[in-house]
DRENDO-1510 file (C-alpha; in Angstrom, 1 decimal, always signed):
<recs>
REC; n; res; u; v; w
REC; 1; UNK; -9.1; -38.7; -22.0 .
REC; 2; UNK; -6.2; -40.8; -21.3 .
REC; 3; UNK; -4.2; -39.0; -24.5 .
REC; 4; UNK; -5.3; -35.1; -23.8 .
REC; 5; UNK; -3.9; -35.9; -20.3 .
REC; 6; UNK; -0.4; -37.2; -21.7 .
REC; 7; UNK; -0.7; -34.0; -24.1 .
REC; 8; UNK; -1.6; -31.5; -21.5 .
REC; 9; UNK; +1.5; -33.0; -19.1 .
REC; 10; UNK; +3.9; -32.6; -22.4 .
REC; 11; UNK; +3.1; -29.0; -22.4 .
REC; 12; UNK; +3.5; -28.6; -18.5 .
REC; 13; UNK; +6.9; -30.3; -18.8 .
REC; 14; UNK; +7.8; -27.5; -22.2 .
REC; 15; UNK; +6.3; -24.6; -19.7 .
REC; 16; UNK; +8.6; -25.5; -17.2 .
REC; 17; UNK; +11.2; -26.2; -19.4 .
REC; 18; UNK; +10.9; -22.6; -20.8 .
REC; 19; UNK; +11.0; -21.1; -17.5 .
REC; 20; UNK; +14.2; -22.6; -16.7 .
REC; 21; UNK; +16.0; -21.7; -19.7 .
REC; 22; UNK; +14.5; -18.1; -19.1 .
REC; 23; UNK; +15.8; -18.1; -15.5 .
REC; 24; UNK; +19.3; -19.6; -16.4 .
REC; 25; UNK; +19.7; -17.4; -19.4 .
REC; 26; UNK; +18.1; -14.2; -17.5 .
REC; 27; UNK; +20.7; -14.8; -13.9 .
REC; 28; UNK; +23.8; -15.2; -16.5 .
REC; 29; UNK; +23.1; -11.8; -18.2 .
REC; 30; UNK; +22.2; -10.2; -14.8 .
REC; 31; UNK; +26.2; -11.2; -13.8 .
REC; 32; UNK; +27.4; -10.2; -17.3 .
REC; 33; UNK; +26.0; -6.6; -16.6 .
REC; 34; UNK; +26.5; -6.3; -13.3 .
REC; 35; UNK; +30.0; -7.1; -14.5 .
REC; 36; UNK; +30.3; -4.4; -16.8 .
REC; 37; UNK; +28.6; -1.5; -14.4 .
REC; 38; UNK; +30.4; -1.8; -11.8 .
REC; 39; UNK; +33.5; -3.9; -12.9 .
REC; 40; UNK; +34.1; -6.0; -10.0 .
REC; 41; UNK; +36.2; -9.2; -11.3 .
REC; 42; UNK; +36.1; -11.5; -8.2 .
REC; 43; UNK; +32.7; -12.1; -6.0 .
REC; 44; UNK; +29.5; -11.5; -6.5 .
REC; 45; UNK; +27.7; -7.6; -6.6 .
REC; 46; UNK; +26.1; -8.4; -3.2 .
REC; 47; UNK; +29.0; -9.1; -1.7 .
REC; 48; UNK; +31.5; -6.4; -3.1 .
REC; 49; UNK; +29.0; -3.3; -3.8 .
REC; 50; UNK; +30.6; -1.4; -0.8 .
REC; 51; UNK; +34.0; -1.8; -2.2 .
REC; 52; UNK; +33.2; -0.6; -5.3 .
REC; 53; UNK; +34.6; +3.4; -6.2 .
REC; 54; UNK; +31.4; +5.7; -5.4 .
REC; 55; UNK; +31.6; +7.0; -8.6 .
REC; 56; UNK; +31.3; +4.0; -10.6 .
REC; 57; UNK; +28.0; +3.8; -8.0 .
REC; 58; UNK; +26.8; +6.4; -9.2 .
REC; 59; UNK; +27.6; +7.0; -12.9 .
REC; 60; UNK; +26.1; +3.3; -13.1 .
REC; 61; UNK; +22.7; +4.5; -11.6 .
REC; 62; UNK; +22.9; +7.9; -13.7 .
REC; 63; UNK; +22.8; +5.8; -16.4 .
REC; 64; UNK; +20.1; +2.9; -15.5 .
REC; 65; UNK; +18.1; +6.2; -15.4 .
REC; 66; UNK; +18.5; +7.4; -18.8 .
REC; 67; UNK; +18.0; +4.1; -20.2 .
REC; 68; UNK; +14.5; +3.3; -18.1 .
REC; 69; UNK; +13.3; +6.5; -18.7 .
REC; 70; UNK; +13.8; +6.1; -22.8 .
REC; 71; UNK; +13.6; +2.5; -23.2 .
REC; 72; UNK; +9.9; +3.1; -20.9 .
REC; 73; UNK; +9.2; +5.6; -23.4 .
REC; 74; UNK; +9.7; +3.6; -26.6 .
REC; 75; UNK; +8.0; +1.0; -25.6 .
REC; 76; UNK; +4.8; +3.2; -24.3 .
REC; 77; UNK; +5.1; +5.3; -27.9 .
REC; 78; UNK; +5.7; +1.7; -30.5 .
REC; 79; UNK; +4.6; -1.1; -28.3 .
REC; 80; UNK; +1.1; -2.4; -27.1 .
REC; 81; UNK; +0.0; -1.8; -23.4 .
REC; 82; UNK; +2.4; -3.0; -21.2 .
REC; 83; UNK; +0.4; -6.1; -18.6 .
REC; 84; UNK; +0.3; -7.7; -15.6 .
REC; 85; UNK; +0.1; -11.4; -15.5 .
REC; 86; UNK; -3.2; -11.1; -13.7 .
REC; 87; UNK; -4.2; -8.3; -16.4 .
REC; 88; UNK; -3.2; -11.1; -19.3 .
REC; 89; UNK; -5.2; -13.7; -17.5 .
REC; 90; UNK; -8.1; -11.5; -17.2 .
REC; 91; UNK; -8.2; -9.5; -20.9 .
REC; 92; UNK; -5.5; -11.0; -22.7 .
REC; 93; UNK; -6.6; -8.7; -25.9 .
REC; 94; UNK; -4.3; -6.7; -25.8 .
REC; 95; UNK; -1.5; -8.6; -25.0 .
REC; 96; UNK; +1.7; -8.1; -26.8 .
REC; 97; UNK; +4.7; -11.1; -26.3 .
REC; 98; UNK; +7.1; -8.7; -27.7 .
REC; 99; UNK; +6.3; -5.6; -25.5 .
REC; 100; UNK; +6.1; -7.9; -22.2 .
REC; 101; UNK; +9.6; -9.2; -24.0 .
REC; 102; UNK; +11.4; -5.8; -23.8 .
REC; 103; UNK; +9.9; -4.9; -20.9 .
REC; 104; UNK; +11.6; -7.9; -18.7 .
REC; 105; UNK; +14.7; -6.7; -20.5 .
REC; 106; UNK; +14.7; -3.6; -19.4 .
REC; 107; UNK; +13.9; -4.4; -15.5 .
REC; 108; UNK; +16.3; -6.7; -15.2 .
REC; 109; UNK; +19.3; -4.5; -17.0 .
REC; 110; UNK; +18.3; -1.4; -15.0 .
REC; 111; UNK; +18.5; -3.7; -11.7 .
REC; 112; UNK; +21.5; -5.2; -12.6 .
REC; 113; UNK; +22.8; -1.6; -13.1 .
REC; 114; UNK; +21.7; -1.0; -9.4 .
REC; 115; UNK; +18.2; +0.2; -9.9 .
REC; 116; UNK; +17.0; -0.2; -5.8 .
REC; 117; UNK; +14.1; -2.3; -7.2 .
REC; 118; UNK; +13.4; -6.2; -7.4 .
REC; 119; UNK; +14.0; -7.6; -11.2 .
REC; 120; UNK; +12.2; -11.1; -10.2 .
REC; 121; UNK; +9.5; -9.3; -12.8 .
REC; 122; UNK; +11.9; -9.5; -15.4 .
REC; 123; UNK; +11.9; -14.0; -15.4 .
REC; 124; UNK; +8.2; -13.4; -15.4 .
REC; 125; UNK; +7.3; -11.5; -18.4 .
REC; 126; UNK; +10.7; -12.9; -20.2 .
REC; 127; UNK; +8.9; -16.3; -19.4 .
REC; 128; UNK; +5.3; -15.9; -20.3 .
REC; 129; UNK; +6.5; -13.6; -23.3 .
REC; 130; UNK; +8.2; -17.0; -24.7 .
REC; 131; UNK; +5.8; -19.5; -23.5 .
REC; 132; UNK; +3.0; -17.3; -25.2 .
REC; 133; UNK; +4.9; -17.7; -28.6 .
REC; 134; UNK; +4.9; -21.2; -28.6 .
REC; 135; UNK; +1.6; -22.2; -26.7 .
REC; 136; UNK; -0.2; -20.1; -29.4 .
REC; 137; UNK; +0.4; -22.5; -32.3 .
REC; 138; UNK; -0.5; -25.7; -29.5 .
REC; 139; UNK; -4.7; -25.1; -30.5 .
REC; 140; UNK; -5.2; -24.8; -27.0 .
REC; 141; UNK; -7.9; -23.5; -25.8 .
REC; 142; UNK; -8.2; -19.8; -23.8 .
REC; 143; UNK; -8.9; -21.3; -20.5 .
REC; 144; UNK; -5.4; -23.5; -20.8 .
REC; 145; UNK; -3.7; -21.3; -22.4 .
REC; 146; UNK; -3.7; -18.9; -19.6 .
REC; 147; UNK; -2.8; -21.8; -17.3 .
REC; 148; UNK; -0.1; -22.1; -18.7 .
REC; 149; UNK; +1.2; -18.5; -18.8 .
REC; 150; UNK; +0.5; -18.3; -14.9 .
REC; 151; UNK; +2.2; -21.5; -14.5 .
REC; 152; UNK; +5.2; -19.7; -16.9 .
REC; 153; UNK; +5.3; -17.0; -14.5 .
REC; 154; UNK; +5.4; -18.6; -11.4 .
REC; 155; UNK; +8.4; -20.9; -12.2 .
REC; 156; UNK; +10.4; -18.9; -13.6 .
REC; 157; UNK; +10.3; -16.8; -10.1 .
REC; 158; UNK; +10.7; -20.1; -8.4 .
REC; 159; UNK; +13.8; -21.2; -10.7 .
REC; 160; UNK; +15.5; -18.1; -10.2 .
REC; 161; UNK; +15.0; -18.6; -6.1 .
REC; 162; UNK; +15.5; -22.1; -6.2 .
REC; 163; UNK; +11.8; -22.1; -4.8 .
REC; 164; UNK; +9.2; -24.9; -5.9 .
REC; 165; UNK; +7.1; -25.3; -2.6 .
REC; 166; UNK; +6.6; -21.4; -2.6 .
REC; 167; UNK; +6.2; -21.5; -5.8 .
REC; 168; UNK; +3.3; -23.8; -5.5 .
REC; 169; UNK; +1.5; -21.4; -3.8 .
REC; 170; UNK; +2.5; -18.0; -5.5 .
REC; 171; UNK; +0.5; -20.0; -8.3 .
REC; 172; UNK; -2.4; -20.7; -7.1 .
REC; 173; UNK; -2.4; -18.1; -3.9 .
REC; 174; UNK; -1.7; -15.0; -6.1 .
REC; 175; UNK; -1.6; -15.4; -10.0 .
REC; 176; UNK; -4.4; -17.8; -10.5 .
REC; 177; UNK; -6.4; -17.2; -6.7 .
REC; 178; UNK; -8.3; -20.1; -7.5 .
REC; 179; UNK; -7.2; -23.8; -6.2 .
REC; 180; UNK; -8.2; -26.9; -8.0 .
REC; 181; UNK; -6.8; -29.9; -8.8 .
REC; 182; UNK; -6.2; -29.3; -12.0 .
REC; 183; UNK; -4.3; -26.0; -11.1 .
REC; 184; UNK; -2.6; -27.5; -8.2 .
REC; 185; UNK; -1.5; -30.0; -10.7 .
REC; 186; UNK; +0.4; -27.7; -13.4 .
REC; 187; UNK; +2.1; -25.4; -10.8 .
REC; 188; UNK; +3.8; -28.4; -8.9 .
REC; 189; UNK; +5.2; -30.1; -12.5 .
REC; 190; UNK; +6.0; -26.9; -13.7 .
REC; 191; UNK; +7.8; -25.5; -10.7 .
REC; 192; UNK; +9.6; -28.5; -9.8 .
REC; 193; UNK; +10.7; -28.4; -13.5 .
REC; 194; UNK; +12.2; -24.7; -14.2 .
REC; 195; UNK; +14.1; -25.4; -10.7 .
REC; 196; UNK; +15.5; -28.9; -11.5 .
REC; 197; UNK; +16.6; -27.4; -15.2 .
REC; 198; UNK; +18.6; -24.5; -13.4 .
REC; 199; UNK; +19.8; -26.8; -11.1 .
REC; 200; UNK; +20.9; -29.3; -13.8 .
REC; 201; UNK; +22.5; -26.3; -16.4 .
REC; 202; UNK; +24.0; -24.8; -13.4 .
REC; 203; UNK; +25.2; -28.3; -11.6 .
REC; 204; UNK; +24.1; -27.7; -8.3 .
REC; 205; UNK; +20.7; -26.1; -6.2 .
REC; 206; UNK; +22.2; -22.5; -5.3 .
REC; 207; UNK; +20.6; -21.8; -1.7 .
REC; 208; UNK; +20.8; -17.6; -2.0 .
REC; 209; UNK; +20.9; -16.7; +1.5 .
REC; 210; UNK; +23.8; -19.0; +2.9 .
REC; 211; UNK; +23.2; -19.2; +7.2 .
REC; 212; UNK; +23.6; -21.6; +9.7 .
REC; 213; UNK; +20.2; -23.8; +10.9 .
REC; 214; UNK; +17.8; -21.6; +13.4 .
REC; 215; UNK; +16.5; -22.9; +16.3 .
REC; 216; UNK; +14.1; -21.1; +18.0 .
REC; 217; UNK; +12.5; -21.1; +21.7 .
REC; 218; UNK; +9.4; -20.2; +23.5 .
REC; 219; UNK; +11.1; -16.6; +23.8 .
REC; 220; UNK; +11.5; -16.7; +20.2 .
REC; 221; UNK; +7.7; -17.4; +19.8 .
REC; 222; UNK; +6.5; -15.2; +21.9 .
REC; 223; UNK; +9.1; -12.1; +20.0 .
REC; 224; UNK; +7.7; -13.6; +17.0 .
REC; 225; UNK; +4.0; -12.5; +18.1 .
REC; 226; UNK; +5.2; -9.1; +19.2 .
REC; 227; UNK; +7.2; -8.6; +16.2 .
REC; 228; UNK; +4.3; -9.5; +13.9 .
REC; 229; UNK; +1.8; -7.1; +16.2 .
REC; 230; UNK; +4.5; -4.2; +16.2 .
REC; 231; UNK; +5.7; -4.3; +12.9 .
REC; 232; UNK; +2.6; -4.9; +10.7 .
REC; 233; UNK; +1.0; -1.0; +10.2 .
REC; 234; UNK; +4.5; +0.1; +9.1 .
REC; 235; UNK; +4.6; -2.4; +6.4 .
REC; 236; UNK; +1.0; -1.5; +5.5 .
REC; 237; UNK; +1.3; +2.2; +5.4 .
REC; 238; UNK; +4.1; +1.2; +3.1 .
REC; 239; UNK; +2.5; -0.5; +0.9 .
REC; 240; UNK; -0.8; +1.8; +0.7 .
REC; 241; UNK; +1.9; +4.4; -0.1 .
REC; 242; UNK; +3.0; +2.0; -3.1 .
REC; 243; UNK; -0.4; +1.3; -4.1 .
REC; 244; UNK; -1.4; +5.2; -4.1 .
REC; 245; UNK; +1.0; +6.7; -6.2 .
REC; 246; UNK; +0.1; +8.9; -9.3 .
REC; 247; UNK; +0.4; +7.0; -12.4 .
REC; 248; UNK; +3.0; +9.3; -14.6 .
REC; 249; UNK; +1.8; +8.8; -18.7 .
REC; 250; UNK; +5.3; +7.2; -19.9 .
REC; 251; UNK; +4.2; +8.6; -23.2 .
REC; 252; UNK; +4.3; +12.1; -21.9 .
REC; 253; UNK; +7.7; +14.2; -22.9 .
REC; 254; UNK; +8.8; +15.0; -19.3 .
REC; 255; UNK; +8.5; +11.1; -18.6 .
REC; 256; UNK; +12.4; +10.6; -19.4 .
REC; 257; UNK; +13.4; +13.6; -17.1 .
REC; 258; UNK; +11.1; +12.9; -14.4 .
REC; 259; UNK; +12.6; +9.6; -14.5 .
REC; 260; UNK; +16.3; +10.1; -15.0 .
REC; 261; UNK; +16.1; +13.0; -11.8 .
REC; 262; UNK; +15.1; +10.3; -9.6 .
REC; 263; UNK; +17.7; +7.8; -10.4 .
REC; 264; UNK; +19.9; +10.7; -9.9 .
REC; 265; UNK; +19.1; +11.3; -6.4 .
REC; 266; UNK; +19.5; +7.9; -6.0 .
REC; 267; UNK; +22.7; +7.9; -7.2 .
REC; 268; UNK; +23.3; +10.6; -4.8 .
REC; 269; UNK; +22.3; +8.5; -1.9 .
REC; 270; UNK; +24.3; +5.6; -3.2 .
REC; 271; UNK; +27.5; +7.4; -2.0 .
REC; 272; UNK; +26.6; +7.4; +1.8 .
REC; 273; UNK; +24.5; +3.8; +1.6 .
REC; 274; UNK; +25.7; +1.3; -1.2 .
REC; 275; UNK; +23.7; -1.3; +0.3 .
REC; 276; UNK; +20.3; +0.0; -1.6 .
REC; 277; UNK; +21.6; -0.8; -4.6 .
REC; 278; UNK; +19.7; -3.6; -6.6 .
REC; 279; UNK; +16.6; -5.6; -5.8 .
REC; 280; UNK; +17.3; -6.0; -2.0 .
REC; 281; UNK; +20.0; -9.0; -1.6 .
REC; 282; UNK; +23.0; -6.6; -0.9 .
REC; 283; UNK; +21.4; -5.2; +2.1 .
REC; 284; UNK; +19.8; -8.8; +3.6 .
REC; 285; UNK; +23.5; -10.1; +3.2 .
REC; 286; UNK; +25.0; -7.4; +5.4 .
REC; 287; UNK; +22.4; -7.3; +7.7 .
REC; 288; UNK; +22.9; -11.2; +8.1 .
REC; 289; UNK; +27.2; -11.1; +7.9 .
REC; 290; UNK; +27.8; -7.9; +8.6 .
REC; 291; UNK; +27.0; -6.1; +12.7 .
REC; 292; UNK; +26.3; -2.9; +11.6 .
REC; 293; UNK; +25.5; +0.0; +14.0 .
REC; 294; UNK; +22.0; +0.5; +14.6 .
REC; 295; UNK; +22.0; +4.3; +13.4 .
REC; 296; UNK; +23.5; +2.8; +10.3 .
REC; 297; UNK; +20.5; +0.4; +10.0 .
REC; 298; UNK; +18.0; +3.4; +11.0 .
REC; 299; UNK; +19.3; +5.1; +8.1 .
REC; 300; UNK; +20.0; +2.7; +5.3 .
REC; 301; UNK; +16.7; +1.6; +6.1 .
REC; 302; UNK; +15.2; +5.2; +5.2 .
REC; 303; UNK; +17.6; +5.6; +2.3 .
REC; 304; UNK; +16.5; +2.5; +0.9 .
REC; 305; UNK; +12.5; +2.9; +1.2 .
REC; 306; UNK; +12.9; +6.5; +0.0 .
REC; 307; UNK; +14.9; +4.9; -3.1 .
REC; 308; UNK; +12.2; +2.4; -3.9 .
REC; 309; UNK; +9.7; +4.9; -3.7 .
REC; 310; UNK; +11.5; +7.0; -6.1 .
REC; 311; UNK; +11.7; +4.5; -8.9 .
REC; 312; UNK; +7.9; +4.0; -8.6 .
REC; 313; UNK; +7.0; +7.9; -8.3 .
REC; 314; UNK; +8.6; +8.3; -11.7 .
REC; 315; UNK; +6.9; +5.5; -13.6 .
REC; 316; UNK; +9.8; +3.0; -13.4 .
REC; 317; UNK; +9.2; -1.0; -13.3 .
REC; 318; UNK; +10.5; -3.0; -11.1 .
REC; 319; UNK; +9.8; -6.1; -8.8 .
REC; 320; UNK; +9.0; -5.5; -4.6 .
REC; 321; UNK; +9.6; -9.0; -3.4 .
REC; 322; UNK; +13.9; -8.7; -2.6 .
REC; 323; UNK; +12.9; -4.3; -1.5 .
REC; 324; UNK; +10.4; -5.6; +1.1 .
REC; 325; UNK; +12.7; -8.3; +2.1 .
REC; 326; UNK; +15.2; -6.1; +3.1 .
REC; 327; UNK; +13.0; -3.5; +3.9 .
REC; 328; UNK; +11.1; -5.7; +6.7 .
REC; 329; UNK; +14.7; -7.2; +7.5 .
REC; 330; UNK; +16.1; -4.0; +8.5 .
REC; 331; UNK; +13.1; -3.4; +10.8 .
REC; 332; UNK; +13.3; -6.4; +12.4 .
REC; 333; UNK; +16.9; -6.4; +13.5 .
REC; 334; UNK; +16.5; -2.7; +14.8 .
REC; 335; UNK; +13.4; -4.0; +17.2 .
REC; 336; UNK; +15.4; -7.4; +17.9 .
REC; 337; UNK; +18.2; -4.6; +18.8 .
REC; 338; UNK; +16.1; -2.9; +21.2 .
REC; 339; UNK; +14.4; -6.1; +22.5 .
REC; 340; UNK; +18.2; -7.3; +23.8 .
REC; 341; UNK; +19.0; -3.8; +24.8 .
REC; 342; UNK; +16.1; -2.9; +27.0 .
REC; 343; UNK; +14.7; -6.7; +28.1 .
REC; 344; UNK; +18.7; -8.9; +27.7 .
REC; 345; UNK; +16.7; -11.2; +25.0 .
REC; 346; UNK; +18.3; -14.2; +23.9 .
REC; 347; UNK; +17.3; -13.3; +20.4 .
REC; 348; UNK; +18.9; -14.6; +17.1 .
REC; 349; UNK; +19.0; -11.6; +15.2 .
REC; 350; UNK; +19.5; -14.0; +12.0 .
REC; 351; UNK; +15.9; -15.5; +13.0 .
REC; 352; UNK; +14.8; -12.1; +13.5 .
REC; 353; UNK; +15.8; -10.7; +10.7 .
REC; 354; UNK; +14.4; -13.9; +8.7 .
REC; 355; UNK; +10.7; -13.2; +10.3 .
REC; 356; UNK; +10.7; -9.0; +9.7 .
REC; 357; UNK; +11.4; -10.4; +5.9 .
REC; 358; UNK; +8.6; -12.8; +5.9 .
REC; 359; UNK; +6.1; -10.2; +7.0 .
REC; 360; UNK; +7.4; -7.3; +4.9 .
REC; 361; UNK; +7.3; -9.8; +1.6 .
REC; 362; UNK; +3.8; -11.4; +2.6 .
REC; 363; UNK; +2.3; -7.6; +3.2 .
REC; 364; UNK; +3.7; -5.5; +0.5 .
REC; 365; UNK; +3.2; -8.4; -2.1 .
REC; 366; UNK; -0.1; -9.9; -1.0 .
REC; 367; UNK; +1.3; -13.1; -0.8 .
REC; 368; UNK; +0.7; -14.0; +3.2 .
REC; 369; UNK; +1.0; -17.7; +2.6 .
REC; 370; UNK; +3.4; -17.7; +0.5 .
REC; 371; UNK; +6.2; -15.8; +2.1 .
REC; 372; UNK; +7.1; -18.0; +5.0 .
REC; 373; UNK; +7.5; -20.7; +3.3 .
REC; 374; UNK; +9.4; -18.8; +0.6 .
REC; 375; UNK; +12.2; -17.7; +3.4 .
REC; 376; UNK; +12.8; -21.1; +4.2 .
REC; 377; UNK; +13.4; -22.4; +1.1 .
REC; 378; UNK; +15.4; -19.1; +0.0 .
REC; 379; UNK; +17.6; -19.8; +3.3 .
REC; 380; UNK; +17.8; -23.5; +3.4 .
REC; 381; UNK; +16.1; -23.5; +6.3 .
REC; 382; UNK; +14.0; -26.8; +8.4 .
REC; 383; UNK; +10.7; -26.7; +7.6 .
REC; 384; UNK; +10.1; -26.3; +11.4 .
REC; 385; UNK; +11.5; -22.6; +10.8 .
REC; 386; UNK; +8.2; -22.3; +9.2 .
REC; 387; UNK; +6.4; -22.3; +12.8 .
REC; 388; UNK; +7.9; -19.0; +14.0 .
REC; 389; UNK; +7.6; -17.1; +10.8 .
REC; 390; UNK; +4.0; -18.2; +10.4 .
REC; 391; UNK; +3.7; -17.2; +14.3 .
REC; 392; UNK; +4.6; -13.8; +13.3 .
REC; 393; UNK; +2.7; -13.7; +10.3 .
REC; 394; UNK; -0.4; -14.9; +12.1 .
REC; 395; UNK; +0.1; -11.7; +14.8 .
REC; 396; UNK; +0.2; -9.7; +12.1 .
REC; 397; UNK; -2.9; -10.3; +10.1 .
REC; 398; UNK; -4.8; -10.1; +13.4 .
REC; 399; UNK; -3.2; -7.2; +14.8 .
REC; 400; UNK; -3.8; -5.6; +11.6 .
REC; 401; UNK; -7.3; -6.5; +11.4 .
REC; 402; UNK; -8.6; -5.1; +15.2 .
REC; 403; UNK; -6.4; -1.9; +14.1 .
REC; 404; UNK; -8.9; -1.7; +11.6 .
REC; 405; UNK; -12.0; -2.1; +13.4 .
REC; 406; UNK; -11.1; +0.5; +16.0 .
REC; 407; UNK; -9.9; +3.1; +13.2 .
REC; 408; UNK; -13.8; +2.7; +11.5 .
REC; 409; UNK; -15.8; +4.6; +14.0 .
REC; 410; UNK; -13.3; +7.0; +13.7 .
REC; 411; UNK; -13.7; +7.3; +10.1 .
REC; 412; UNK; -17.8; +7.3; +10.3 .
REC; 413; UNK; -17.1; +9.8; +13.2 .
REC; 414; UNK; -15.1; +12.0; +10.7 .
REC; 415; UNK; -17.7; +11.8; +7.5 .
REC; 416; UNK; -20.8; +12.6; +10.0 .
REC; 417; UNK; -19.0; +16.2; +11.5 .
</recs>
């Protein structure tokens, strides 16, 4: 007993190890080809995407179309079905490491190009891909082995956020959806250990969203609760949008033009709204730095949800956790804008902007435990920030819920005519 626990931990610590080297490896190539698309030499593309020519916008995103729309296509034509990690866990049958491989790849170059899509998919499948090829050869058995590709998939996310409590929970909230001891167990070593080898490769813990400490009042609570009440059917009719979308054949022969015509468009809309290029972080880091007018916000809030939608529509991949960030973000500060208009709130619009995030990324991803916590962390936040965020979150699963019971009757009133 004593040994097949030792065992079992070794292979935790190699999991975590592999998610680490994934992440590392994975946010150095991200730079390199950000790099080389855009060919900023000072900075970071978050911070310098508005100064970049519009042409080299665009041309970049022309491009990041062509290649998703072939490189989508090959692998539908020679590789095996393309999975999630929830599909793998379930039916891992068909499960190819080589084809999940090349499919990370190609998220996170076309995001890196400026795709308007999160490529937090591409450390997940890069990582499971490579823990699959060693775990196979471990005699493990089915039930651990899949453990230890959720685990795989959930530090490497956490690694590349520098994320291990909300990492925790992505495990067992939304991979596994089952908490044991057991489970608990292998998410905490592995997260903790894909974060603490970035941190170690890279010499530091990188905090991504740089801001000062938010303190928060009862005026913040209470704009907290009517922020979580007010904002919660936008971000669901969002996401049901998502969900709903036709699901285009990548094998078919008008995949690749149906695919390079919406990049195209969004190359289009790159011109007037740089911010919507790549997975998100551009546009939280001018919303938090920046005091952009709110027509500006209005709009780059549409471009950017209309871009995201695109990508999806043609049968692109792509990740929704840094979109819906910025997406709920954008909303937030225009209501915190017209709370301090209208009522003279002594709002924060950082903290406000940190809680339209939190219920944009718990709503659109299913993850409503998770995504507080995972703003803190991302922000280098107190955990006491967590009390408004939850707050918010809180208002918004209720709010949402009695919106449902009073649209039923209307629905059985509908079906009986």
């Amino acid at each position: 007993m004593k040994r097949h626990f030792l065992l079992w931990t070794c292979y935790l610590f190699l999991t975590g190890i592999t998610a680490g080297l994934v992440a590392f490896c994975l946010t150095g190539a991200i730079h390199l080809i950000q790099t080389l698309s855009f060919g900023f030499r000072q900075g970071s593309f978050s911070t310098m995407i508005a100064s970049i020519p519009p042409y080299r916008r665009a041309i970049s995103l022309v491009l990041a179309g062509l290649l998703a729309g072939v490189g989508w296509h090959w692998l539908a034509k020679k590789g095996k079905v393309i999975q999630s990690i929830q599909q793998t866990l379930h039916d891992n049958t068909l499960f190819s490491p080589w084809t999940q491989f090349w499919h990370g790849w190609l998220q996170l170059t076309t995001v890196s190009m400026g795709a308007p899509v999160g490529r937090e998919g591409a450390s997940r499948e890069v990582a499971v891909a490579m823990t699959s090829l060693w775990s196979q050869k471990c005699n493990l058995s089915k039930k651990d082995q899949k453990l230890l590709l959720a685990c795989a998939s959930g530090a490497a996310l956490g690694a590349v956020y520098n994320a291990p409590l909300a990492t925790i929970i992505f495990i067992l909230e939304v991979i596994l959806n089952r908490w044991s001891l057991n489970n608990a167990y292998a998410a905490c070593l592995t997260s903790y250990v894909a974060v603490e080898t970035v941190a170690l490769l890279q010499g530091k813990h990188e905090v991504q969203y740089l801001m000062p400490q938010q303190d928060w009042t009862l005026t913040s609570l209470l704009w907290a609760t009517f922020a979580g009440l007010s904002l919660t059917l936008m971000a669901h009719a969002y996401k049901h949008l998502l969900e709903h979308l036709p699901k285009p054949d990548a094998k078919s022969q008008w995949f690749i033009p149906k695919v390079f015509l919406a990049f195209s468009i969004i190359a289009g809309l790159s011109i007037f709204f740089p911010e919507i290029l790549g997975n998100g972080k551009a546009g939280l880091l001018f919303f938090l730095h920046e005091e952009p007018h709110p027509s500006y916000i209005s709009w780059l809030l549409v471009a950017k949800a209309v871009a995201i939608y695109l990508v999806f529509a043609s049968g692109a991949k792509g990740g929704k956790i840094a979109p819906s960030m910025m997406l709920g973000g954008a909303s937030s500060l225009l209501l915190a804008s017209l709370s301090q208009h209208f009522f003279s709130l002594p709002l924060s619009t950082t903290l406000a902007i940190m809680i339209g995030a939190a219920l944009f990324l718990g709503i659109v991803n299913k993850m409503p435990l998770v995504a507080p916590l995972f703003l803190v962390e991302i922000t280098g936040q107190s955990l006491l920030t967590l009390i408004p965020l939850a707050i918010a979150s809180l208002a918004a699963h209720i709010g949402y819920h009695y919106c449902q019971i009073l649209i039923k009757p209307l629905k059985s009133f509908k079906t009986f005519r």
